[in-house]
TORTOR-975239 format. One record per atom (N, C-alpha, C): x, y, z; atom name; residue in one letter. Coordinates in nm, 2 decimals. Example, Ala and Ser with C-alpha at 12.3 -4.5 7.8 and 13.67 -1.06 7.14 Angstrom:
<px: 1.32; py: -0.57; pz: 0.78; atomo: N; residuo: A>
<px: 1.23; py: -0.45; pz: 0.78; atomo: CA; residuo: A>
<px: 1.32; py: -0.33; pz: 0.78; atomo: C; residuo: A>
<px: 1.28; py: -0.22; pz: 0.71; atomo: N; residuo: S>
<px: 1.37; py: -0.11; pz: 0.71; atomo: CA; residuo: S>
<px: 1.29; py: 0.00; pz: 0.79; atomo: C; residuo: S>
% end
This chain:
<px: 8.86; py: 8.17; pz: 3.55; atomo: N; residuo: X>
<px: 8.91; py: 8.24; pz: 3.44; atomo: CA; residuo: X>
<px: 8.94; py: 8.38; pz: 3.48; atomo: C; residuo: X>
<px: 9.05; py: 8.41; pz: 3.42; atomo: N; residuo: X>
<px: 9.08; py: 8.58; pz: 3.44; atomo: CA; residuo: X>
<px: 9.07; py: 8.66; pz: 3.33; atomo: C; residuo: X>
<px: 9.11; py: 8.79; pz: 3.34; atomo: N; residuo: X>
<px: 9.12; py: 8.83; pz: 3.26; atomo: CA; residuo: X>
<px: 9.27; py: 8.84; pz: 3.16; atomo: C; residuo: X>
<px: 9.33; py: 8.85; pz: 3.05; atomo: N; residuo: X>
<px: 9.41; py: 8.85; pz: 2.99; atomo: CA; residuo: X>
<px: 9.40; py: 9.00; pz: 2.89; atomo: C; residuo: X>
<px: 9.48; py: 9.09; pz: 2.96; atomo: N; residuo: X>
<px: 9.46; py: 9.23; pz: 2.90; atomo: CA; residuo: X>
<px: 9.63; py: 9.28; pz: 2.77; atomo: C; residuo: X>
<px: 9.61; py: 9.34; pz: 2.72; atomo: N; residuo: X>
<px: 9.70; py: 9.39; pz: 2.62; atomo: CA; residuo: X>
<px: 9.67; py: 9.53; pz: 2.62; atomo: C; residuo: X>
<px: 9.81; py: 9.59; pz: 2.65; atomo: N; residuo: X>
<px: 9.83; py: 9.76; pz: 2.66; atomo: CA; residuo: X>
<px: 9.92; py: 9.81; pz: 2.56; atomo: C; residuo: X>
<px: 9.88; py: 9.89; pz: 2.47; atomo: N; residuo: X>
<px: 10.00; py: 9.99; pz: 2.41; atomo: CA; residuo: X>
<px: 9.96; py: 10.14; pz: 2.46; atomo: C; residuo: X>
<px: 10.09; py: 10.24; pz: 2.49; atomo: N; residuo: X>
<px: 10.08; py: 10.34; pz: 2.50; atomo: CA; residuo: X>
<px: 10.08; py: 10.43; pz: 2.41; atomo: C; residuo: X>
<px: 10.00; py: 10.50; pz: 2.41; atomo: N; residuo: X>
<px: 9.94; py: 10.57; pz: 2.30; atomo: CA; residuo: X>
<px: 10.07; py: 10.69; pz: 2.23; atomo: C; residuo: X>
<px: 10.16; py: 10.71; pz: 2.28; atomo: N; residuo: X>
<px: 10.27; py: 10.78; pz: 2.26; atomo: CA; residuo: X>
<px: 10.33; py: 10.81; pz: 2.37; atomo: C; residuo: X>
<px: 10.48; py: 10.85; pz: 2.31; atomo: N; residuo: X>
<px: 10.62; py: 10.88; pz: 2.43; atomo: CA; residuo: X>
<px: 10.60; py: 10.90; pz: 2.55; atomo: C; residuo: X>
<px: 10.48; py: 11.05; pz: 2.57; atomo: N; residuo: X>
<px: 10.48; py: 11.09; pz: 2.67; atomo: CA; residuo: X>
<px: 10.39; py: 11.00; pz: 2.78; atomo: C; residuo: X>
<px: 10.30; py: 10.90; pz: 2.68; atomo: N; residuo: X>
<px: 10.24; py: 10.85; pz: 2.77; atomo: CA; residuo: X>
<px: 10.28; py: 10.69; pz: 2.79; atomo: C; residuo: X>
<px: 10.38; py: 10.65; pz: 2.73; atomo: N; residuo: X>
<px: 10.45; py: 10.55; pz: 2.79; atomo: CA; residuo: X>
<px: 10.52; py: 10.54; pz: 2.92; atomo: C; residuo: X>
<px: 10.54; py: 10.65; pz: 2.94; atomo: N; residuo: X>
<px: 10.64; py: 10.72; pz: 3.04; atomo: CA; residuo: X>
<px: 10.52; py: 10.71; pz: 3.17; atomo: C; residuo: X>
<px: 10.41; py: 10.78; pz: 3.16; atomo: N; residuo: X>
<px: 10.35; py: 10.77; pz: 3.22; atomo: CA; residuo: X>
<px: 10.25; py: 10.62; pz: 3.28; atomo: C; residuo: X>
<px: 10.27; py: 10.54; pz: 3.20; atomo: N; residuo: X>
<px: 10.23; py: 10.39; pz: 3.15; atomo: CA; residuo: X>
<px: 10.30; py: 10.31; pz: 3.26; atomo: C; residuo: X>
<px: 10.43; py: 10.35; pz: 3.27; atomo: N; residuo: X>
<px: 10.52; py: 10.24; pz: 3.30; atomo: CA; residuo: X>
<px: 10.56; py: 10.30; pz: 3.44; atomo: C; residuo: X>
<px: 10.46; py: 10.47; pz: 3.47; atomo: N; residuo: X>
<px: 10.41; py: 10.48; pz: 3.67; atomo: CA; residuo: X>
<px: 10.31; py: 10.43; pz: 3.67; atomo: C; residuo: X>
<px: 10.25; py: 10.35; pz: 3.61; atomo: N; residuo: X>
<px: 10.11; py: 10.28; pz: 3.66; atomo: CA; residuo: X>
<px: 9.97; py: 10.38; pz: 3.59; atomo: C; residuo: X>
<px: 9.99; py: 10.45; pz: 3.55; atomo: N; residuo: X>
<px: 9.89; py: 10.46; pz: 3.49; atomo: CA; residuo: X>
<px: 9.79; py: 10.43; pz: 3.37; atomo: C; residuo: X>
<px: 9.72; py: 10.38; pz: 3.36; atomo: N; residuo: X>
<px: 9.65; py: 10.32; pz: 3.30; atomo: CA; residuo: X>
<px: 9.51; py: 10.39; pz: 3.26; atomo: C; residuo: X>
<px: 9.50; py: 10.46; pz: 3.25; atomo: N; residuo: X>
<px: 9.41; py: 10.55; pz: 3.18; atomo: CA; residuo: X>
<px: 9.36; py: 10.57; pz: 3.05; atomo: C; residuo: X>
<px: 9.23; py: 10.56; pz: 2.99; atomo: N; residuo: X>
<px: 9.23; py: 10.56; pz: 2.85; atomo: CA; residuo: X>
<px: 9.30; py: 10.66; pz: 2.77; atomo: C; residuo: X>
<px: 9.35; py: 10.79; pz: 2.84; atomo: N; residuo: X>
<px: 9.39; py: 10.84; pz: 2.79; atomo: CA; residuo: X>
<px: 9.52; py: 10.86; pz: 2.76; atomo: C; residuo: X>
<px: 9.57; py: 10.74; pz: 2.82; atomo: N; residuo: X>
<px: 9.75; py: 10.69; pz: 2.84; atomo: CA; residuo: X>
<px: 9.78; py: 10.58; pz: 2.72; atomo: C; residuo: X>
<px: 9.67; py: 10.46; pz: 2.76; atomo: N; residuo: X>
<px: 9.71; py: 10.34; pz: 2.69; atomo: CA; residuo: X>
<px: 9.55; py: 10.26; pz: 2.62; atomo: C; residuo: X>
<px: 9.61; py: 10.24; pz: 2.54; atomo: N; residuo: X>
<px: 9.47; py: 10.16; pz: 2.43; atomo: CA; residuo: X>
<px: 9.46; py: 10.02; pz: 2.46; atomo: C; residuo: X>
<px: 9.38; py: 9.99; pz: 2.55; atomo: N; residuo: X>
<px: 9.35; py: 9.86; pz: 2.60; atomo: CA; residuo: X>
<px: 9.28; py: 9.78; pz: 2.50; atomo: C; residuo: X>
<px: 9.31; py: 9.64; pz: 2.53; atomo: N; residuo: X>
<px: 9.23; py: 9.52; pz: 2.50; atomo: CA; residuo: X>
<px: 9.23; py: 9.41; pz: 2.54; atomo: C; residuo: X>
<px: 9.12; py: 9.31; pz: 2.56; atomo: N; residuo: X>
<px: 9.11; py: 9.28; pz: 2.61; atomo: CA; residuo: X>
<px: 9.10; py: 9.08; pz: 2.55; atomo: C; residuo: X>
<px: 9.18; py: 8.99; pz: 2.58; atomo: N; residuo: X>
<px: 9.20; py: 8.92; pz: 2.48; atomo: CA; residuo: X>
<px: 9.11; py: 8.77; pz: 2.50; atomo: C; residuo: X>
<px: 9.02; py: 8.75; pz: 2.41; atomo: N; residuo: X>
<px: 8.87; py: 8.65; pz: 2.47; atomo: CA; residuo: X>
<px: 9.01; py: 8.50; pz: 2.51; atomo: C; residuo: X>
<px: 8.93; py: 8.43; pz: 2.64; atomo: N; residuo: X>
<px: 9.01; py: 8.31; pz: 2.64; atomo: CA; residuo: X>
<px: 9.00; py: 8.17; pz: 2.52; atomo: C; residuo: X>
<px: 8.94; py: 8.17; pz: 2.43; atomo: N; residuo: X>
<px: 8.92; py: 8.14; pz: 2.38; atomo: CA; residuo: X>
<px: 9.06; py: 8.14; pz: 2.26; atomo: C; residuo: X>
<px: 9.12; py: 8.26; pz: 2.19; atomo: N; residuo: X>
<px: 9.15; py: 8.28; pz: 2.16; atomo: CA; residuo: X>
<px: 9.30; py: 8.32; pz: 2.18; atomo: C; residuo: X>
<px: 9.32; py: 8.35; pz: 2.32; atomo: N; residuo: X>
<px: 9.46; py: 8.29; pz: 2.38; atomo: CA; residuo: X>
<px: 9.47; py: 8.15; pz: 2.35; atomo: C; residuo: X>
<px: 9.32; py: 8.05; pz: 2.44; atomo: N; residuo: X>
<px: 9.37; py: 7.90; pz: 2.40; atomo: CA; residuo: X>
<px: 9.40; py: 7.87; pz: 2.26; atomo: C; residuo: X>
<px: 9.36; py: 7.94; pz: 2.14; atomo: N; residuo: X>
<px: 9.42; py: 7.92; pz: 1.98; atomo: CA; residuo: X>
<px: 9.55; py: 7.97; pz: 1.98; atomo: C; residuo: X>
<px: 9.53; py: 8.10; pz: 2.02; atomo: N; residuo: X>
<px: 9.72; py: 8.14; pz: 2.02; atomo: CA; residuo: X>
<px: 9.79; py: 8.00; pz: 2.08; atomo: C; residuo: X>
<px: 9.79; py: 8.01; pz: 2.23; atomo: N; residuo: X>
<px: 9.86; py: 7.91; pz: 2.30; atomo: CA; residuo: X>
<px: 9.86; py: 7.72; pz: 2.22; atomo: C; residuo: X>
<px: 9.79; py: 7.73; pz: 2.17; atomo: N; residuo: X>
<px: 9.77; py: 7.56; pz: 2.12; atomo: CA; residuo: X>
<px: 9.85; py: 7.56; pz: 1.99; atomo: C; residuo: X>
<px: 9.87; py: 7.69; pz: 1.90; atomo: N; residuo: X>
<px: 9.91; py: 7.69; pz: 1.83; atomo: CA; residuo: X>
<px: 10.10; py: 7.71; pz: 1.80; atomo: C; residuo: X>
<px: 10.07; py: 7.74; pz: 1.92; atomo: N; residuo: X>
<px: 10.23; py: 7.77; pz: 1.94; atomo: CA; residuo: X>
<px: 10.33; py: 7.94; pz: 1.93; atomo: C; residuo: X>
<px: 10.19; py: 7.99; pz: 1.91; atomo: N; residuo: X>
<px: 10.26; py: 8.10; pz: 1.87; atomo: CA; residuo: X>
<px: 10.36; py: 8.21; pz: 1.98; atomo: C; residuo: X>
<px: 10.32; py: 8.17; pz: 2.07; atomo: N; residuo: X>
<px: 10.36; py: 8.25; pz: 2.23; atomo: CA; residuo: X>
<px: 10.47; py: 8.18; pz: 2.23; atomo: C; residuo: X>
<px: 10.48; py: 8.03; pz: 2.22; atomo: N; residuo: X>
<px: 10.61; py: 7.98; pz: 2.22; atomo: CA; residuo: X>
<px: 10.73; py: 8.05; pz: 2.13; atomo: C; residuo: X>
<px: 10.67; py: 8.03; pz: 1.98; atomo: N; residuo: X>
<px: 10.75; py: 8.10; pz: 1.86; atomo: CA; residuo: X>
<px: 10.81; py: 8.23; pz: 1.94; atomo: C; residuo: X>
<px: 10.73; py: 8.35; pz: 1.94; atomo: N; residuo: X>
<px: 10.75; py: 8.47; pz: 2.01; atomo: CA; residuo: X>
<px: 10.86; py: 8.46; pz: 2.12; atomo: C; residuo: X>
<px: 10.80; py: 8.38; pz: 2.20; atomo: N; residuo: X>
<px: 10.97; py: 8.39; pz: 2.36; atomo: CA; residuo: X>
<px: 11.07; py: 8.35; pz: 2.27; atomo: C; residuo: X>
<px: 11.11; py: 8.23; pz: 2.17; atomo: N; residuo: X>
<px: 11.22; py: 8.17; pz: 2.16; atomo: CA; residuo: X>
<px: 11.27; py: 8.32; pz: 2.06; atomo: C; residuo: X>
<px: 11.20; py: 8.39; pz: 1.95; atomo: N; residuo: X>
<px: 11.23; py: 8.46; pz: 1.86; atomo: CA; residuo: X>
<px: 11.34; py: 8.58; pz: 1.97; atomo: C; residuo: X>
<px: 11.22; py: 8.66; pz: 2.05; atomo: N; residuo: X>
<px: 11.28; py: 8.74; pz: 2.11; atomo: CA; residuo: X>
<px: 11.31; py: 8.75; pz: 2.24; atomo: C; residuo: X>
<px: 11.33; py: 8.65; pz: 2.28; atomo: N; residuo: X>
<px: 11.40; py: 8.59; pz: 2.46; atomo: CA; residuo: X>
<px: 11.26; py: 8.68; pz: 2.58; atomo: C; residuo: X>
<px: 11.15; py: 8.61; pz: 2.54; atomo: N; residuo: X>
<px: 11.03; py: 8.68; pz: 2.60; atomo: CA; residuo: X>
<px: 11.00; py: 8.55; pz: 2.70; atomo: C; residuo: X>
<px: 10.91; py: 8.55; pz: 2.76; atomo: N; residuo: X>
<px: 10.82; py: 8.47; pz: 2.86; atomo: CA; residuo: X>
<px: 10.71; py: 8.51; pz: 2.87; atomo: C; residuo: X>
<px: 10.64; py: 8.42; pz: 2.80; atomo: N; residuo: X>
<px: 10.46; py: 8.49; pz: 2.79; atomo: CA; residuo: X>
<px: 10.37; py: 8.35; pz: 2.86; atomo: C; residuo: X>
<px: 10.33; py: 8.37; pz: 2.94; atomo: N; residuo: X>
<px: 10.28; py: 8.28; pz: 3.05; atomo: CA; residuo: X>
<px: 10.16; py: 8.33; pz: 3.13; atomo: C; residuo: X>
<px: 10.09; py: 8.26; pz: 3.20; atomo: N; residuo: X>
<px: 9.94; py: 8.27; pz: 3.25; atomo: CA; residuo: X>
<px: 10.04; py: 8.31; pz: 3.40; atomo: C; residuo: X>
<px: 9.94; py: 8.46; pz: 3.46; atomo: N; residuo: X>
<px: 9.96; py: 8.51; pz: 3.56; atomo: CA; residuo: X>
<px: 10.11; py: 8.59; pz: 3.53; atomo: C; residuo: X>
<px: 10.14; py: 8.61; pz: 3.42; atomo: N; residuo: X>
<px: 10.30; py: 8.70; pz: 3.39; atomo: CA; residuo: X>
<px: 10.22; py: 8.80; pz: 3.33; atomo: C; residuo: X>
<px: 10.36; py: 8.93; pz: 3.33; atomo: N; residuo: X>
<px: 10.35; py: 9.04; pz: 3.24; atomo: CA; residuo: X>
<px: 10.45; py: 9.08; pz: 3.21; atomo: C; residuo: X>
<px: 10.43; py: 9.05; pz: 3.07; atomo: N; residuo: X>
<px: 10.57; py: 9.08; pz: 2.96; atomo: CA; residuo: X>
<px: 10.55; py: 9.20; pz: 2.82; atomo: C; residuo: X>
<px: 10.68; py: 9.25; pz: 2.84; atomo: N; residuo: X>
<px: 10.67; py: 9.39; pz: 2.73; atomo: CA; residuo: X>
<px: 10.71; py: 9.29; pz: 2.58; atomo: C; residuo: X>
<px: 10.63; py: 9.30; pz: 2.48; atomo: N; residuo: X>
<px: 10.69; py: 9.30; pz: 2.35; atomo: CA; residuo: X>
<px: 10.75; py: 9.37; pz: 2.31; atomo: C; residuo: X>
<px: 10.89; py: 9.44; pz: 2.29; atomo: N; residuo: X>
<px: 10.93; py: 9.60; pz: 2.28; atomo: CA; residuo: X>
<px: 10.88; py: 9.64; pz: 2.10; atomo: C; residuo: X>
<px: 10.87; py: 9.76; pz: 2.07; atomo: N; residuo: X>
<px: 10.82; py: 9.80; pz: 1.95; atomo: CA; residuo: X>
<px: 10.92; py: 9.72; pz: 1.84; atomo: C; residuo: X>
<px: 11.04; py: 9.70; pz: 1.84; atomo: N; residuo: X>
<px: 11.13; py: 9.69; pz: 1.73; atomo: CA; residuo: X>
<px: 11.11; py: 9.54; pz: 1.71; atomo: C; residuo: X>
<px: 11.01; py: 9.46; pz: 1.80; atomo: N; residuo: X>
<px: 10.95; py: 9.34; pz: 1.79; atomo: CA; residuo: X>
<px: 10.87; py: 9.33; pz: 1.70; atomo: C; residuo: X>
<px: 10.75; py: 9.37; pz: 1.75; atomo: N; residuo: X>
<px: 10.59; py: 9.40; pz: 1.70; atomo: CA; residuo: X>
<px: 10.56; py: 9.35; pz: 1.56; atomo: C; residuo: X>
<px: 10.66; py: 9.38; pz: 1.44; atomo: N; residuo: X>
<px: 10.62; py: 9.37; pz: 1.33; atomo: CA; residuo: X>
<px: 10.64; py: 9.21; pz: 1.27; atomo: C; residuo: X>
<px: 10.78; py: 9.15; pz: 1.34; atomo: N; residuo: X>
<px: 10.80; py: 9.03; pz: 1.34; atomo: CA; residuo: X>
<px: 10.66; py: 8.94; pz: 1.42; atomo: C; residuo: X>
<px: 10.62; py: 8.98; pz: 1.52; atomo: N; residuo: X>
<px: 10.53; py: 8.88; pz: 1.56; atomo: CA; residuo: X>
<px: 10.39; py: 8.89; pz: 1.52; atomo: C; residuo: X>
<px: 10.38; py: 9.03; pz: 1.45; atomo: N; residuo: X>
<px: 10.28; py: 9.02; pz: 1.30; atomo: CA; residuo: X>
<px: 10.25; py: 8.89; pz: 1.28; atomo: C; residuo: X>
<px: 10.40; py: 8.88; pz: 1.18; atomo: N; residuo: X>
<px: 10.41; py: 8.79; pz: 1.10; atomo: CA; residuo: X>
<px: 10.43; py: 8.64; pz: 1.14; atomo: C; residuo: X>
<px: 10.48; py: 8.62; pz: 1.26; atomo: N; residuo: X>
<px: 10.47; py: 8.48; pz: 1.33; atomo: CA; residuo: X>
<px: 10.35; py: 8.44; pz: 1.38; atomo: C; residuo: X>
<px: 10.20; py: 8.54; pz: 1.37; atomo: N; residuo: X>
<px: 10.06; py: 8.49; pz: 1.45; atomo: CA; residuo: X>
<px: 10.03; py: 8.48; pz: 1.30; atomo: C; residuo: X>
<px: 10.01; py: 8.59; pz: 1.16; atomo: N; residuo: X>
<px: 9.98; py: 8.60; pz: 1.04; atomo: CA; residuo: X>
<px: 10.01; py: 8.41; pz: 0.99; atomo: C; residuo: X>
<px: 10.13; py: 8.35; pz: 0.98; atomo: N; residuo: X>
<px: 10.18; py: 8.23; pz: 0.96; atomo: CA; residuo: X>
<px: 10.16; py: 8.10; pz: 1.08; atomo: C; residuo: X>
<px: 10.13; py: 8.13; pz: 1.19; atomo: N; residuo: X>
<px: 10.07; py: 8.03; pz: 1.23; atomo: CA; residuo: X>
<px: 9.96; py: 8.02; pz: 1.29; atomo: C; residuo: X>
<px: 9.88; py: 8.08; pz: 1.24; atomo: N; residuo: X>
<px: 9.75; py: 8.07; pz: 1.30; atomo: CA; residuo: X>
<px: 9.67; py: 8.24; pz: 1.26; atomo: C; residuo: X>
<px: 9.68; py: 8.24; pz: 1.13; atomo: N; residuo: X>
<px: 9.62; py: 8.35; pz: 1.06; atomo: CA; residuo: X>
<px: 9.46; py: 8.37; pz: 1.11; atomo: C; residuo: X>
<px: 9.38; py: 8.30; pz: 1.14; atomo: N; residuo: X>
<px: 9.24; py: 8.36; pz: 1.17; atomo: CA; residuo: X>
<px: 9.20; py: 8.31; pz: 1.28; atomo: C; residuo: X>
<px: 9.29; py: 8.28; pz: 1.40; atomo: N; residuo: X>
<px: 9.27; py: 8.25; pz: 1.54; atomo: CA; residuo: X>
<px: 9.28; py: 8.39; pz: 1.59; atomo: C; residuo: X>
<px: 9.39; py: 8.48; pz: 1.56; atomo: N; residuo: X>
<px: 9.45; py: 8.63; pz: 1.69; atomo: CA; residuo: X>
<px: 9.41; py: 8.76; pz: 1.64; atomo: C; residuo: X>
<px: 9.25; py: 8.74; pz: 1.64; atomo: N; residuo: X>
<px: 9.18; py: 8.88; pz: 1.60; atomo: CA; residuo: X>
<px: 9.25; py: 9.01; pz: 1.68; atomo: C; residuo: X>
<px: 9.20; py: 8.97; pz: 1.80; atomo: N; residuo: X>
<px: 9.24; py: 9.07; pz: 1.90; atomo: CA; residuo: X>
<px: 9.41; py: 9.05; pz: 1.89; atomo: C; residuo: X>
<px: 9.47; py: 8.99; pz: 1.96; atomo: N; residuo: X>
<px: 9.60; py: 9.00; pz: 1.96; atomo: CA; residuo: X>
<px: 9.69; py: 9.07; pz: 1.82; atomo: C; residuo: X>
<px: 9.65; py: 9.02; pz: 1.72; atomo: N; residuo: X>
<px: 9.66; py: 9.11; pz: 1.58; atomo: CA; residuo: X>
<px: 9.63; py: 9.27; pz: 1.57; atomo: C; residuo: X>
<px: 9.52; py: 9.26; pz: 1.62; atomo: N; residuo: X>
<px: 9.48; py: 9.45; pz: 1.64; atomo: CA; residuo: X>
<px: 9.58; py: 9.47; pz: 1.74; atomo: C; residuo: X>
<px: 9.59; py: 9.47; pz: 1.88; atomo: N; residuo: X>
<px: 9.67; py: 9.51; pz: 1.93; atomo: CA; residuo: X>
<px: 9.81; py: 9.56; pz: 1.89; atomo: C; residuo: X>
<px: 9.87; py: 9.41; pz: 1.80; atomo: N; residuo: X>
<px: 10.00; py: 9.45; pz: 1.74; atomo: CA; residuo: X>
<px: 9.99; py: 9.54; pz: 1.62; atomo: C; residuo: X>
<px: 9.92; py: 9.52; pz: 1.56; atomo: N; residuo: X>
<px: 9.88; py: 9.65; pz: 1.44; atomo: CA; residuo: X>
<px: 9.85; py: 9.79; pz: 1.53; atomo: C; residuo: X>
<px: 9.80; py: 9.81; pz: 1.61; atomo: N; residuo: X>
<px: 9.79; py: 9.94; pz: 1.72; atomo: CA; residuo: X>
<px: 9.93; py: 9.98; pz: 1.74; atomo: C; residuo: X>
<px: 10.03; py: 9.86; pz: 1.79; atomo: N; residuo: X>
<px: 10.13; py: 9.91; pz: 1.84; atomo: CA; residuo: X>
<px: 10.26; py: 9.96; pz: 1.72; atomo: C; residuo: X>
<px: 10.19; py: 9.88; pz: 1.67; atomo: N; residuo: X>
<px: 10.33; py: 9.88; pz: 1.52; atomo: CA; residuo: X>
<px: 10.30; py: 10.05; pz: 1.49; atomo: C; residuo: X>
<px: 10.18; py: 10.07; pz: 1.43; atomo: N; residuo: X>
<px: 10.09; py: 10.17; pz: 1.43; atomo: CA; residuo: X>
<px: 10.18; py: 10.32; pz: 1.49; atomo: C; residuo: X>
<px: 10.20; py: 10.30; pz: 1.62; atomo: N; residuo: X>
<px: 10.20; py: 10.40; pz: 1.73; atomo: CA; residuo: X>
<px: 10.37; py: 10.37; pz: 1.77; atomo: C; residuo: X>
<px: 10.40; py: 10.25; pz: 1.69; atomo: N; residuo: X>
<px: 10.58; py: 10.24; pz: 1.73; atomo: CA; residuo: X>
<px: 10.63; py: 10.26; pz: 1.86; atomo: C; residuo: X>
<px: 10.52; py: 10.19; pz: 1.93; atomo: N; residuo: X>
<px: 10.52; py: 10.14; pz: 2.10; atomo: CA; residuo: X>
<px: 10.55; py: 10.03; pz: 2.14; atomo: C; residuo: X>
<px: 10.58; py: 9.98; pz: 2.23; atomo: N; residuo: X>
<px: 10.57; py: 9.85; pz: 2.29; atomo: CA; residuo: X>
<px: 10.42; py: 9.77; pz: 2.32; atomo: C; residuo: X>
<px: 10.36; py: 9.64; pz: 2.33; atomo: N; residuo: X>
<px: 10.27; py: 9.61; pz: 2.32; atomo: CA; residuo: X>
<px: 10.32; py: 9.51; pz: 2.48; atomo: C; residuo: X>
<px: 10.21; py: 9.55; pz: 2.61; atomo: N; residuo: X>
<px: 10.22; py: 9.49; pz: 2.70; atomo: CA; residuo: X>
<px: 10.12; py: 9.41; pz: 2.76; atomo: C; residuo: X>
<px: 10.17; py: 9.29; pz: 2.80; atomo: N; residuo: X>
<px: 10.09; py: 9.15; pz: 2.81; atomo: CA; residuo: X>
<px: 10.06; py: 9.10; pz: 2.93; atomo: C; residuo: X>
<px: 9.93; py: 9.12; pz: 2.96; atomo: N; residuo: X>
<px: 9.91; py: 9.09; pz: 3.17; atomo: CA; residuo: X>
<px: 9.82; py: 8.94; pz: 3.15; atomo: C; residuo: X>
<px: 9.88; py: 8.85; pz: 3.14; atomo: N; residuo: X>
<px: 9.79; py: 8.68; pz: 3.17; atomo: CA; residuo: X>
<px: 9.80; py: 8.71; pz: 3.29; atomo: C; residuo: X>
% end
């Protein structure tokens, strides 16, 4: 088992810095997503839904950007298929929606 992490950058300046590799709490709001709860995402289909919506690839051992003008849409495609499986994944996108960042995905 690995880990499965979720990054938003906390604002402009620190996306910029985000995307030299820094990863600092004081850059990006980490989380950290139980496997359990990927396997409900993933069984549910919702990772699938998301690539086809916005030409994404979300896959075990990938790292993929959700870009912000996304985020709200895949709210609503985890909200509708699988409303009380993506605690975490939910907060994350509510963080990013939030902060009008991108939401980044390391399986």
């Amino acid at each position: 088992m690995h880990s499965r992490c979720l990054y938003v950058p906390k604002g402009e300046t620190e996306r910029l810095k985000y995307e030299y590799g820094d990863y600092s709490p004081s850059v990006v709001e980490s989380f950290v997503l139980p496997e359990n709860e990927f396997n409900l995402l993933w069984n549910s289909d919702v990772f699938s839904i998301i690539e086809r919506n916005y030409g994404l690839i979300i896959d075990d051992y990938e790292e993929e950007t959700i870009p912000a003008d996304c985020i709200e849409g895949c709210i609503e495609i985890v909200r509708s298929k699988c409303k009380d499986c993506g605690k975490t994944f939910i907060i994350a996108l509510q963080y990013a929606l939030k902060q009008n960042m991108p939401l980044t995905l390391e399986f």
